[in-house]
C-alpha positions in Angstrom: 13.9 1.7 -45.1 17.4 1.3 -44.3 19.8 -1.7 -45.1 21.7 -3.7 -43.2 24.6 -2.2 -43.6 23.1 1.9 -43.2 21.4 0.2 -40.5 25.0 0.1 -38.5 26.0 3.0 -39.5 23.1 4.5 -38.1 23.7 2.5 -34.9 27.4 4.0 -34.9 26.1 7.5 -35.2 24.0 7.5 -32.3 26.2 5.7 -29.9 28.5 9.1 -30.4 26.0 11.0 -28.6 24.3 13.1 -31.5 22.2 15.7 -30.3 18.8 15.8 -32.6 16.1 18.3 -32.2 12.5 17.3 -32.8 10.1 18.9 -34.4 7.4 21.1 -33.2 4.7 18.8 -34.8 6.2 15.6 -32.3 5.3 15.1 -28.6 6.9 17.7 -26.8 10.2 16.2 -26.4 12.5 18.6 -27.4 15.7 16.9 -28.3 17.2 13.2 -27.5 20.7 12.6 -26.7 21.8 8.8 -27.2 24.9 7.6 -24.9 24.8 4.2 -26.3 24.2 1.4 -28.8 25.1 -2.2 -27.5 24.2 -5.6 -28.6 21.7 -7.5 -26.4 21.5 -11.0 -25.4 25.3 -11.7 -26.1 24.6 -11.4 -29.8 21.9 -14.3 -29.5 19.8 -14.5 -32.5 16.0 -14.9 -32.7 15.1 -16.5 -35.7 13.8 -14.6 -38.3 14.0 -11.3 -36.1 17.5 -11.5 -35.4 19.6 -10.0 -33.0 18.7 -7.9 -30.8 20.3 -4.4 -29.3 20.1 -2.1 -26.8 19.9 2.1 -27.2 20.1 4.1 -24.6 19.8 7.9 -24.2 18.5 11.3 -22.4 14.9 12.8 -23.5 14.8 16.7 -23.1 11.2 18.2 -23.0 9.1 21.0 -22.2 5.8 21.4 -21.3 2.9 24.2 -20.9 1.5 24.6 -17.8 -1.3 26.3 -18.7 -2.3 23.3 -21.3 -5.1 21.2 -20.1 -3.0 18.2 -20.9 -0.6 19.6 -18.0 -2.9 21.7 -15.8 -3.8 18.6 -13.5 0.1 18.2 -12.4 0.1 19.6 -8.6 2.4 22.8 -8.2 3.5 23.0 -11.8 2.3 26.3 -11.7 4.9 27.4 -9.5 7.5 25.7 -11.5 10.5 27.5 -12.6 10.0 27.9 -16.2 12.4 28.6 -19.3 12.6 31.7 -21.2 9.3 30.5 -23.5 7.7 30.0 -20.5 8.0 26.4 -20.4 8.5 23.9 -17.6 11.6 21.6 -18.5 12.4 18.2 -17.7 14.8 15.3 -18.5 14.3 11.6 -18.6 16.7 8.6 -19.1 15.2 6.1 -21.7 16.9 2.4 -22.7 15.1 0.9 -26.1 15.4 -3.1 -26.2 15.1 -3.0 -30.6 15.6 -5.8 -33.6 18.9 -4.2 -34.9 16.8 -5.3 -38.5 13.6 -3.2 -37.6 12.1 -4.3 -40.3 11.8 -7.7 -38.8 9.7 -5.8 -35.7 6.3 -6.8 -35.3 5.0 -3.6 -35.1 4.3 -3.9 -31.2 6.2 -1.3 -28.9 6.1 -2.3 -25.7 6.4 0.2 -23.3 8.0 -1.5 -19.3 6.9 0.6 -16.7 9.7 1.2 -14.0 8.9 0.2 -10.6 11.5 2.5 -8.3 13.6 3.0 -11.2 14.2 -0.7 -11.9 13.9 -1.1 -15.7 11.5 -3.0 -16.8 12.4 -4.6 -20.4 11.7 -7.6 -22.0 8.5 -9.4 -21.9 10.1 -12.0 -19.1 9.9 -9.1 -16.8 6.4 -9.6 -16.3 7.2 -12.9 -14.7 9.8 -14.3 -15.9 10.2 -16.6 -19.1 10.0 -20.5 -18.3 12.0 -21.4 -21.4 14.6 -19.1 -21.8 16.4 -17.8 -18.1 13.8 -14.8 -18.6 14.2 -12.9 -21.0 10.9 -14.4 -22.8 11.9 -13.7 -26.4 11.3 -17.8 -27.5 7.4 -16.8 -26.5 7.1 -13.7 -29.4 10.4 -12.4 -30.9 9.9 -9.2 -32.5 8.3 -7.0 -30.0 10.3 -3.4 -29.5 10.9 -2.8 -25.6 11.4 0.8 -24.3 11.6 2.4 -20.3 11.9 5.9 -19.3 12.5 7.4 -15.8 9.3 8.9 -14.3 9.9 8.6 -10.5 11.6 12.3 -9.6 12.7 11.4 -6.1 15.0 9.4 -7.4 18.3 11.0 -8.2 18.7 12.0 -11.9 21.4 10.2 -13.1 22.0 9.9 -17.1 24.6 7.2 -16.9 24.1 3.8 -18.1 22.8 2.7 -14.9 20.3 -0.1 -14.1 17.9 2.8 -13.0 15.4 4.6 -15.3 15.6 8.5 -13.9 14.0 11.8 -14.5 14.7 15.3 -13.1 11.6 17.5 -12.5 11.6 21.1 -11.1 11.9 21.9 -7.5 9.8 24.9 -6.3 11.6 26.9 -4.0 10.3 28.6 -0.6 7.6 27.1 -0.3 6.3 25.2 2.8 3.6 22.8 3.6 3.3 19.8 6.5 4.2 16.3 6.0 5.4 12.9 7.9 7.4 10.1 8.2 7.3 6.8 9.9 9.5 4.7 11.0 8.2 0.9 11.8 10.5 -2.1 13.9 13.4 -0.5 13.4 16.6 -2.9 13.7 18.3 -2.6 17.2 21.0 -0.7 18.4 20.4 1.9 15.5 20.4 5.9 16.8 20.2 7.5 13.6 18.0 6.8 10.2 17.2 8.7 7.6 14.1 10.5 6.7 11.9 8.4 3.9 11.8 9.8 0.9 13.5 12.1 -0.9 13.0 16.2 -1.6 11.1 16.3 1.8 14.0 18.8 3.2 13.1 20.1 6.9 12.0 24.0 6.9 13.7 24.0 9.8 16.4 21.8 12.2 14.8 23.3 15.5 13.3 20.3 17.0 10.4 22.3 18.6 9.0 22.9 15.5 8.4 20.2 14.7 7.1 16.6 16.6 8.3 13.0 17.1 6.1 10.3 19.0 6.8 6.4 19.5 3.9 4.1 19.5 3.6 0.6 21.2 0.4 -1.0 19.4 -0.9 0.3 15.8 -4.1 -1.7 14.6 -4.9 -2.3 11.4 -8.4 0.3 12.2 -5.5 3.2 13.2 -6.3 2.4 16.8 -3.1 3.4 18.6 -2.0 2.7 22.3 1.2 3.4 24.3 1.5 6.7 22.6 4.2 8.7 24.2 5.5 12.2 22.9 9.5 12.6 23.0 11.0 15.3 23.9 12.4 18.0 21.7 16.0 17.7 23.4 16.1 13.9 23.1 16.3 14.0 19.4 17.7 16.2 16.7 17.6 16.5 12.9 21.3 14.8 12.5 23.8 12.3 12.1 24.8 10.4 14.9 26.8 7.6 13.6 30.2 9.0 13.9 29.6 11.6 16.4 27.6 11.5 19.9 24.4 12.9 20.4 23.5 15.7 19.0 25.5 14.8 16.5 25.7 16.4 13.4 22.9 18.4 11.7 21.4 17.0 8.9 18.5 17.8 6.4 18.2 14.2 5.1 18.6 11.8 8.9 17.0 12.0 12.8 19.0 10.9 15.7 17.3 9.7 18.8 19.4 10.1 21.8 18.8 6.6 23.4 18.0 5.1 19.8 15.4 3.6 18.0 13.5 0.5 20.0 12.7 -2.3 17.7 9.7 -2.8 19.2 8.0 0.5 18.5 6.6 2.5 15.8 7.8 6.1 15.4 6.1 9.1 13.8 7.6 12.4 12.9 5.8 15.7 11.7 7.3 18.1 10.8 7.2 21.3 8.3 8.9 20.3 4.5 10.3 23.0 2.1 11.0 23.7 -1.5 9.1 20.4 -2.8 9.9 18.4 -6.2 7.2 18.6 -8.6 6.6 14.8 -8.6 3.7 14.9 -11.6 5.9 16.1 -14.2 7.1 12.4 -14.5 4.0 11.5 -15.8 3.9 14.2 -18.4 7.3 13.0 -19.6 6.5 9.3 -19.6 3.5 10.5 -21.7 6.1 12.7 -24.3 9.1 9.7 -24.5 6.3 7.2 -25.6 4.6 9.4 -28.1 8.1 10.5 -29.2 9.2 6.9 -29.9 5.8 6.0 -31.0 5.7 8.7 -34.0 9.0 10.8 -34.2 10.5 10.7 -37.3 13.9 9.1 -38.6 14.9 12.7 -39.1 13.9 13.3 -35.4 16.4 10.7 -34.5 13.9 8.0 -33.5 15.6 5.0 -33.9 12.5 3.3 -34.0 10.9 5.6 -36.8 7.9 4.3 -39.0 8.1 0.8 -37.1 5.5 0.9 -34.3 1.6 0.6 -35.4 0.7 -0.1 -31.6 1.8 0.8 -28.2 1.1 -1.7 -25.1 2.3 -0.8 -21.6 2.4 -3.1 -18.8 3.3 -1.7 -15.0 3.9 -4.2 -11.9 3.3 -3.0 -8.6 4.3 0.3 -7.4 4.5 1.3 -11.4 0.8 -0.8 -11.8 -0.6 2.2 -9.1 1.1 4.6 -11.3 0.1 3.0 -14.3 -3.5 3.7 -12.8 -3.1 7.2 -11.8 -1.7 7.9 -15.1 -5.1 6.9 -17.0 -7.1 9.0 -14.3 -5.4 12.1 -14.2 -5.2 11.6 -18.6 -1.9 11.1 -19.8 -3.1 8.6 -22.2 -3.4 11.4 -24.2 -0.4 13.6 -25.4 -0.4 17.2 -26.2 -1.4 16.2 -29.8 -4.5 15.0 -28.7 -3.5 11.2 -29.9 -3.4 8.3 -27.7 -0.4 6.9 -26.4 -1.0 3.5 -25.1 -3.7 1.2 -26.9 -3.5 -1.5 -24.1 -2.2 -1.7 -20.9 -1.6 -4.1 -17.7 -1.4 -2.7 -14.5 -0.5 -5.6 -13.0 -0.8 -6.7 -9.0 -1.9 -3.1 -7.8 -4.9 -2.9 -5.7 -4.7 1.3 -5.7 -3.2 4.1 -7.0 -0.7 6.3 -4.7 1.8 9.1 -3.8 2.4 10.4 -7.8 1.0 14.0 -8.2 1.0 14.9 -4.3 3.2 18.1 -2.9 5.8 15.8 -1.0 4.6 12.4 -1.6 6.5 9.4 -1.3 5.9 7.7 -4.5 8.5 4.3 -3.5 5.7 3.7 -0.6 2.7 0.7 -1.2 -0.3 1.2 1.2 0.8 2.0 4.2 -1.5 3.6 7.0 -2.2 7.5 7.2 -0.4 7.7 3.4 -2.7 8.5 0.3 -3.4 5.2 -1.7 -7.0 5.1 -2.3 -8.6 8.2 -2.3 -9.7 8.6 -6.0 -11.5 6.3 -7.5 -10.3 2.0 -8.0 -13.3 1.4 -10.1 -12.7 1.5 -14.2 -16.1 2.5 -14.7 -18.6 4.9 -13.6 -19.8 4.6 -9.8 -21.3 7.8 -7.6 -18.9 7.4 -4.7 -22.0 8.3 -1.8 -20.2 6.9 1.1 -17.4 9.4 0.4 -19.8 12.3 -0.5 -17.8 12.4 -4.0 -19.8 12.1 -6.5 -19.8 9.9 -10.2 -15.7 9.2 -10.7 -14.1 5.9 -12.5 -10.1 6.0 -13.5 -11.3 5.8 -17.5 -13.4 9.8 -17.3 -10.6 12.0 -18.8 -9.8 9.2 -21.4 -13.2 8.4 -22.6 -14.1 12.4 -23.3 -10.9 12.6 -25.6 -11.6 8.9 -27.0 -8.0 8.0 -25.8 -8.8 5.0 -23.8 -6.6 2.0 -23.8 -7.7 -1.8 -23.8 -7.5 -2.8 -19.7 -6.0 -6.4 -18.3 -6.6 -5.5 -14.7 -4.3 -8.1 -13.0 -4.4 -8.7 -9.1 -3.6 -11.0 -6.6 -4.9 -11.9 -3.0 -2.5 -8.9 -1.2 -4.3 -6.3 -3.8 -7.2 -7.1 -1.5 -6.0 -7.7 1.9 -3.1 -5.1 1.7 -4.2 -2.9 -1.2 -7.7 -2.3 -0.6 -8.3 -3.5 -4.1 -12.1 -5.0 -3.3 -13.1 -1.2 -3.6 -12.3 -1.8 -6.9 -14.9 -4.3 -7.0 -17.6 -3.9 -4.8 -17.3 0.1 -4.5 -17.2 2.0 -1.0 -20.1 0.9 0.0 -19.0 -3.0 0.0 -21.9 -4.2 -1.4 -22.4 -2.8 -5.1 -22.0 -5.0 -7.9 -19.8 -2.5 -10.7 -20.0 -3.6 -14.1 -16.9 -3.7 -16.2 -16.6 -1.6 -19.5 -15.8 -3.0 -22.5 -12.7 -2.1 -23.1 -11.7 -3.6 -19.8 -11.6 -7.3 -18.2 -9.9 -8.5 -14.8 -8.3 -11.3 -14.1 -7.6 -12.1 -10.0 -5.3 -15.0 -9.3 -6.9 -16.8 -7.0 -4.9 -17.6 -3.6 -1.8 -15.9 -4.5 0.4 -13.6 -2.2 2.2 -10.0 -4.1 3.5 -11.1 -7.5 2.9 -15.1 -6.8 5.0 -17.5 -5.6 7.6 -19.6 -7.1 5.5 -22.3 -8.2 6.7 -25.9 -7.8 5.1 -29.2 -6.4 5.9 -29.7 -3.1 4.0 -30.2 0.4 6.4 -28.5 2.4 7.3 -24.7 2.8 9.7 -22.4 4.3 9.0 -20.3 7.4 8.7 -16.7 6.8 10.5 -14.3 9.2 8.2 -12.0 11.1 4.9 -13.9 9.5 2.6 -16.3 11.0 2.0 -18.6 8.5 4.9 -20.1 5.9 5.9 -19.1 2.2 2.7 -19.5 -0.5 4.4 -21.1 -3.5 1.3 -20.7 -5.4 2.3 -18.6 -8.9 1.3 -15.9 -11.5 4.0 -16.6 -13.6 2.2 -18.6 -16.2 -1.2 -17.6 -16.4 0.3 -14.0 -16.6 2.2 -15.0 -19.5 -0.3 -16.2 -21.3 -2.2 -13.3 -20.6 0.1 -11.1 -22.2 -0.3 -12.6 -25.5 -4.1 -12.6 -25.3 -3.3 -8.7 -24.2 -1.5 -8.1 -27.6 -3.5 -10.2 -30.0 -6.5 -8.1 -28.7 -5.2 -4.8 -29.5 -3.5 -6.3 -32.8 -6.2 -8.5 -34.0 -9.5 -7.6 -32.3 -9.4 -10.9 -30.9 -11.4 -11.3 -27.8 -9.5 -12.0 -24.4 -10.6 -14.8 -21.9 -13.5 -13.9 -20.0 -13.1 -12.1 -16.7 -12.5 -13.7 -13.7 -12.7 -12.4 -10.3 -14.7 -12.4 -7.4 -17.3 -10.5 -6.6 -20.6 -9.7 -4.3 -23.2 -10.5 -7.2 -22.1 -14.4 -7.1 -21.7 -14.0 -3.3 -18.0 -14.3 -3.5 -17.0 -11.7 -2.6 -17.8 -11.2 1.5 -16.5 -9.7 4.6 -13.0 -10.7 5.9 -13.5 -12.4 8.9 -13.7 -16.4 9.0 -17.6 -16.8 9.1 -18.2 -14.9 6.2 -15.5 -16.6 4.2 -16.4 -20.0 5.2 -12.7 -20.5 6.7 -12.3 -24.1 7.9 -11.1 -25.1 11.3 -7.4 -26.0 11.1 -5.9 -27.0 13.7 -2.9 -24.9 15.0 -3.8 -22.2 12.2 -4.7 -18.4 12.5 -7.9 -17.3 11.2 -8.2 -14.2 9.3 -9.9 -12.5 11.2 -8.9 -8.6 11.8 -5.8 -9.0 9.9 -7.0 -7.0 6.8 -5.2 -3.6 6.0 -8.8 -1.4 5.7 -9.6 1.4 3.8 -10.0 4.9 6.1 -11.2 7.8 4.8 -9.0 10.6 5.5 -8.8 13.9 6.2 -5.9 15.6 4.2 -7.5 19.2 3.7 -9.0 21.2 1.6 -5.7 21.5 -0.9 -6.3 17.5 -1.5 -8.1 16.6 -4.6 -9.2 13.5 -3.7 -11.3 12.0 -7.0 -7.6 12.8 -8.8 -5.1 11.2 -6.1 -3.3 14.6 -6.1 -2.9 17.8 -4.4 -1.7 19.4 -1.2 -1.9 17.5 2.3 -2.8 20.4 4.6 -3.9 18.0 7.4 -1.0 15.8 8.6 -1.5 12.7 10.1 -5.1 12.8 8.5 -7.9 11.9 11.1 -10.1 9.4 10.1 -13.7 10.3 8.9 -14.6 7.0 8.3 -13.6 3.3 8.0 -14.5 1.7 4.0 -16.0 -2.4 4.1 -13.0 -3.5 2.6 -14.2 -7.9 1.3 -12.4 -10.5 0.8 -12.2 -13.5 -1.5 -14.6 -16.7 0.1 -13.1 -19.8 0.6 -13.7 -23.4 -0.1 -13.4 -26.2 2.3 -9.9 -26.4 1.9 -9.6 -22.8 2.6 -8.7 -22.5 -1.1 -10.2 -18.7 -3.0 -13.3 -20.1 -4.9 -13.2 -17.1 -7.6 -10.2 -16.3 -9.8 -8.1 -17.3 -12.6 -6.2 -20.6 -10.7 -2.9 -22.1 -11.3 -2.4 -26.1 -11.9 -0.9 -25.9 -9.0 -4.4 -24.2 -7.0 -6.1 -26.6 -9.0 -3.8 -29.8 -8.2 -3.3 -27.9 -4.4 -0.9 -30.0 -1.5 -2.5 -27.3 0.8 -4.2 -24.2 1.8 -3.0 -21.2 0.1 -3.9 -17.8 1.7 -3.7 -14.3 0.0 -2.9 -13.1 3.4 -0.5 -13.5 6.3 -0.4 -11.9 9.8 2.6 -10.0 11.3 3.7 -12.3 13.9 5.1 -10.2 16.4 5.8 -6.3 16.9 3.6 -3.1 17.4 1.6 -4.5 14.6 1.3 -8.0 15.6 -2.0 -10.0 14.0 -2.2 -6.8 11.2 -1.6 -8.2 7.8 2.2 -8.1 6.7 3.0 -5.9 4.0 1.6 -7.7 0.4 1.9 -11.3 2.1 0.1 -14.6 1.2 0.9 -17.6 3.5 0.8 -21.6 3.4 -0.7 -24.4 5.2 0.0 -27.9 3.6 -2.3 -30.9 3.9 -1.6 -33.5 6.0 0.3 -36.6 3.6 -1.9 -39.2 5.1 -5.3 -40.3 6.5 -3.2 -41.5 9.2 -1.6 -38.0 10.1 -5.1 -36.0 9.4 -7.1 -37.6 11.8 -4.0 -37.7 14.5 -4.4 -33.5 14.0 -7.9 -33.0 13.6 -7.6 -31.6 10.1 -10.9 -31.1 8.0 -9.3 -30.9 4.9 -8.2 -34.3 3.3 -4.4 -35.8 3.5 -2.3 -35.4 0.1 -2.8 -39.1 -0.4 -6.4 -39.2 0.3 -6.8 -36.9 -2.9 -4.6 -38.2 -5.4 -4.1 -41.9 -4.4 -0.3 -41.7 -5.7 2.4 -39.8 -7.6 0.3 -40.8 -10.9 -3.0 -40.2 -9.5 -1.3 -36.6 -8.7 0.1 -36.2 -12.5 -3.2 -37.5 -13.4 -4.7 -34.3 -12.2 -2.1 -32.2 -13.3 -2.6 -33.2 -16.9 -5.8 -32.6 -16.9 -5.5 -29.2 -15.6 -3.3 -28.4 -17.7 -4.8 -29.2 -20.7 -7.8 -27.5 -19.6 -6.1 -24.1 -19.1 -4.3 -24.5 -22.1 -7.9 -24.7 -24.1 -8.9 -21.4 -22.3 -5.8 -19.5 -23.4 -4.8 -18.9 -20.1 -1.6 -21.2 -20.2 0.4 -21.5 -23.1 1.6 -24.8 -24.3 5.2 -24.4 -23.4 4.2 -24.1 -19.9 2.0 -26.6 -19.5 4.6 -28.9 -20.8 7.2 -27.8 -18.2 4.5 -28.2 -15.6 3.3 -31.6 -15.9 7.2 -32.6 -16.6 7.7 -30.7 -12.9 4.6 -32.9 -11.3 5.9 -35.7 -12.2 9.0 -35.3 -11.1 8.3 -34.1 -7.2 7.7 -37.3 -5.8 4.8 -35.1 -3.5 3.4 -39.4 -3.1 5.2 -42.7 -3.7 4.4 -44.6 -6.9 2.0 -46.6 -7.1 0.3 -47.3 -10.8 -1.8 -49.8 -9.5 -4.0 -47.6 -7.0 -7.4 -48.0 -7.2 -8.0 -44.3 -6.1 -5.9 -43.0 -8.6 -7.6 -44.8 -11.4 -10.7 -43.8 -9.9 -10.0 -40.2 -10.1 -8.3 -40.1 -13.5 -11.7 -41.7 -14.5 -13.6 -39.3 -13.2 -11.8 -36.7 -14.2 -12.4 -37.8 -18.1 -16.0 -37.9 -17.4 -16.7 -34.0 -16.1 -13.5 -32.4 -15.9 -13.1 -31.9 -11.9 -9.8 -32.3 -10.4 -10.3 -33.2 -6.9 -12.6 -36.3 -5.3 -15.6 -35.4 -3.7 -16.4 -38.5 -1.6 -17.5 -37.0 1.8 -15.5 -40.2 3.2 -13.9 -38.3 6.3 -13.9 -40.4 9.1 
């Protein structure tokens, strides 16, 4: 092991750039190149761990397309190979280390990148709520790493804030795809085409075709459709120079511009496309590189890491997911690479290992999101005509399956499709959970959680109906990190699953009958606002039950529309099933895991990954003025102790069930009582009434019917 002092010298090395080849016996990266050593933190120090320091650095690797580890990656097998006959790739990797590693804790902790963005540091998951988030006060020691996967993204091996990679492009050939462009701002003539290494064939308008729509609902029921003419736009720039303007591969000009007010939808023929699944493959080789390369090998991390954990957040959570389908848990040696993981707030998979994808894209309509299989375990997929799949297949025949924290909000539903997950494409299946896997569905919460905070009022939301859901993640999601890692480190059992689903009747149709959805005055109802699953027709070069392939058939009809269910509500209009905040449990109002466009060619649809807010009235006075059947603020709590009555308690509860840690919960109730959401009143007989009844069974809201 090497001193403190080697230890720097070592450090010095690298930073100079050494070029060090691995060896055959490694994952198949073939050489590293490290641009940099830094110190992290400012130099802080972490107790007994230390300092902390950043390394950053190239990966070079290779891979064989005829290996079954590779053969699953669409097109690779007309890749451009080397002269060993090896497809070649390059990824950009930044490792967050103790400059000591022998004050590690063994734990490498691999941040997925969400559209490059690096993801380091445990207080990316969330944020830390003690230390301006970098989350190392929570457990110092842990070994961070991030590698580029994403190959529409530029390659850039700079120290940049982006993780990149650079994957082969297979030249001449051809195949169909589309763009779309929705509310466009006004007065713009010229945008460019989504997605990169989706080059036209060809620049002859009439090859290819360009409608606008006026209404898009959330079933794909279009009207207003009208077809523009070839000689009204062009493949070009128009910013600078009138119409026609000049030619481009990567922009479209529309003569009179783009209306704000309408959706448009280009098809057109794509050449020479990137080879998008390779980025898998080399996330799979810079983990296993890093998780079992040698010193000699020039892992700086060499002989320190006894288990790898991932966790992926949105766009990299549906990657995350397509990367345990398609088997990447397993490298070329036949070892795993990730013992657990959390894919966190992604309801699907996505664009990944499909011929001209657009991986930065969520769930939008017509795009591929949900055509393999949600579902961790085994389900025969009869409404599709598919057959037995589940997303843990390839991993359980090679006994490289990690430990799962499947972690979703409300948006993973109502946006993602995510109750497929649940209740399988019939909508009314109950499937079982495998061991190795538990979920955990914040109850109430829009994409990622809201800021948290006590307070009755909330901002509007531009181009939403309903106002800003405050309701977090954060904090349960920290806590269940921890109970993540001490499960793959220490066998110790996680908190139970929490979620809802059609076997306790809680998970039902999305419409307000169904989900019980109270009367509120002046408040949408969900109805018709969730973003259904269709079941498309890409072709017979898809693959659908591995999310990858060839989309022949472009924009896909629609064979069929999937139930798609939603979380029931109580009489507040509050999600009955989940893991809940303090705040969902102390609530001020309703919190909804959806929120309808308010205007536009997709008006009443669900906005992209949205949760809204409807706060309680503040007094009996003002609830009975509106009509509102869910009881004032001060009805509940009595007054601003009654309120941090109920806080406490909550708490302390979650606290006891390991989903909140201590630290947390401390900040919380400090927080509560310092809103002010009521005036002070210590005296209140309500609020001693409550507290009392909260010390006898634990509830945290009164239940007198008392509604007159």
């Amino acid at each position: 092991m090497l001193q403190p002092k080697q230890a720097s010298r070592a450090a010095a090395a690298l930073a100079a750039a050494l070029l060090v080849a691995t060896s055959a016996s490694e994952a198949r990266v073939t050489s590293i190149t490290i641009t940099g050593t830094t110190p992290a933190f400012s130099g802080r120090v972490f107790g007994d761990v230390g300092a902390y320091e950043e390394v950053r650095g190239v990966a070079s690797g290779e891979l064989d397309p005829s290996s079954r580890h590779n053969a699953v990656i669409t097109d690779i097998e007309l890749a451009p190979r080397n002269a060993d006959g090896k497809v070649i790739y390059r990824a950009t990797f930044t490792v967050l280390k103790p400059v000591d590693m022998s004050r590690s804790s063994g734990v490498l902790v691999y941040g997925v990148p969400n559209r490059g963005g690096r993801a380091l540091g445990y207080g990316n998951l969330g944020g830390s709520a003690t230390d301006a988030g970098d989350g190392f006060d929570q457990k110092p020691g842990h070994v961070y790493l991030a590698s580029g996967w994403q190959g529409d993204i530029a390659f850039n091996n700079a120290a940049t804030a982006q993780e990149t990679v650079e994957v082969p492009v297979v030249s001449g050939v051809q195949s169909p795809t589309f763009a779309r462009f929705v509310t466009v701002g006004g007065n713009v003539n010229t945008r460019p085409l989504p997605g990169n290494g989706r080059t036209p064939a060809s620049l002859d308008t009439t090859q290819a075709k360009l409608i606008s729509i006026a209404r898009e609902t959330n079933l794909g029921v279009r009207s207003g459709v009208v077809e523009i003419s070839s000689n009204d736009w062009a493949f070009a720039n128009c910013t600078s120079t009138p119409f026609p303007g000049t030619p481009s591969q990567t922009q479209i000009c529309l003569r009179n511009g783009f209306d704000p007010n309408l959706i448009y939808e280009l098809v057109y023929t794509a050449k020479d496309p990137l080879v998008l699944g390779v980025g898998m493959a080399a996330m799979r080789d810079v983990v296993s590189f890093f998780r079992r390369a040698s010193a000699a090998d020039g892992n700086p991390i060499a002989g320190q890491t006894q288990w790898a954990i991932s966790y992926a957040r949105s766009q990299s959570g549906r990657f995350q997911k397509n990367f345990i389908l398609l088997g990447f848990n397993e490298d070329e040696d036949g070892r795993i690479v990730w013992d657990g993981i959390q894919p966190i707030i992604a309801g699907q998979m996505g664009q990944f290992n499909i011929r001209f994808a657009q991986p930065g894209n969520i769930a939008n309509i017509f795009e591929p999101g949900a055509e393999g299989p949600l579902w961790w375990g085994d389900y025969n997929d009869k409404a599709r005509g598919r057959g037995v799949t589940g997303l843990l297949q390839r991993c359980r025949a090679t006994d490289t399956c990690p430990k799962v924290f499947d972690d979703f909000g409300g948006p993973e539903i109502w946006y993602s499709r995510g109750s497929v997950s649940i209740a399988g494409t019939r909508g009314k299946d109950y499937l079982p959970l495998p061991r190795n896997v538990r979920r955990y569905y914040h109850a109430s919460t829009r994409h990622g959680g809201g800021g948290g905070g006590f307070a009755v009022a909330q901002p509007p939301l531009s181009g939403q109906v309903l106002a800003l859901n405050p309701n977090p993640q954060t904090e349960t999601r920290r806590a269940l990190f921890v109970a993540l890692v001490d499960w793959v480190t220490k066998g110790t059992e996680p908190p139970e699953s929490a979620y809802p689903n059609v076997k306790d009747h809680t998970l039902v149709p999305a419409n307000a009958k169904a989900m019980k959805w109270p009367k509120i005055p002046g408040a949408p109802t969900p109805d018709d606002v969730m973003n259904v699953l269709m079941d498309y027709d890409y072709g017979p070069d898809f693959r659908y039950n591995d999310q990858s392939g060839v989309m022949t058939k472009v924009v896909p009809p629609i064979k069929q529309v999937i139930p798609t269910l939603a979380g029931k509500v109580d009489k507040d209009g509050n999600e009955i099933a989940g893991v809940k905040s303090v705040l969902l449990q102390a609530p001020l109002g309703t919190y909804t895991s959806w929120n309808p466009t308010a205007a536009g060619p997709l008006q009443g649809n669900e906005f992209n990954l949205a949760g809204g807010y409807i706060p309680f009235a503040l007094t009996k006075a003002e609830r009975k003025a509106t009509k509102d059947p869910r009881k004032s603020v001060e009805e509940r709590y009595g007054s601003q102790e009654g309120y941090d009555c109920v806080v406490q308690r909550v708490a302390r509860a979650e606290v006891r069930k390991r989903l909140l840690l201590q630290e947390d919960a401390d900040r919380l109730i400090a927080q509560a009582a310092a809103s002010n959401v009521l005036p002070s009143d210590p005296d209140n007989h309500r609020a001693r009434k409550l507290c009392k009844k909260l010390a006898h069974d634990g509830k945290h809201h009164d239940d007198d019917d008392d509604d007159d």
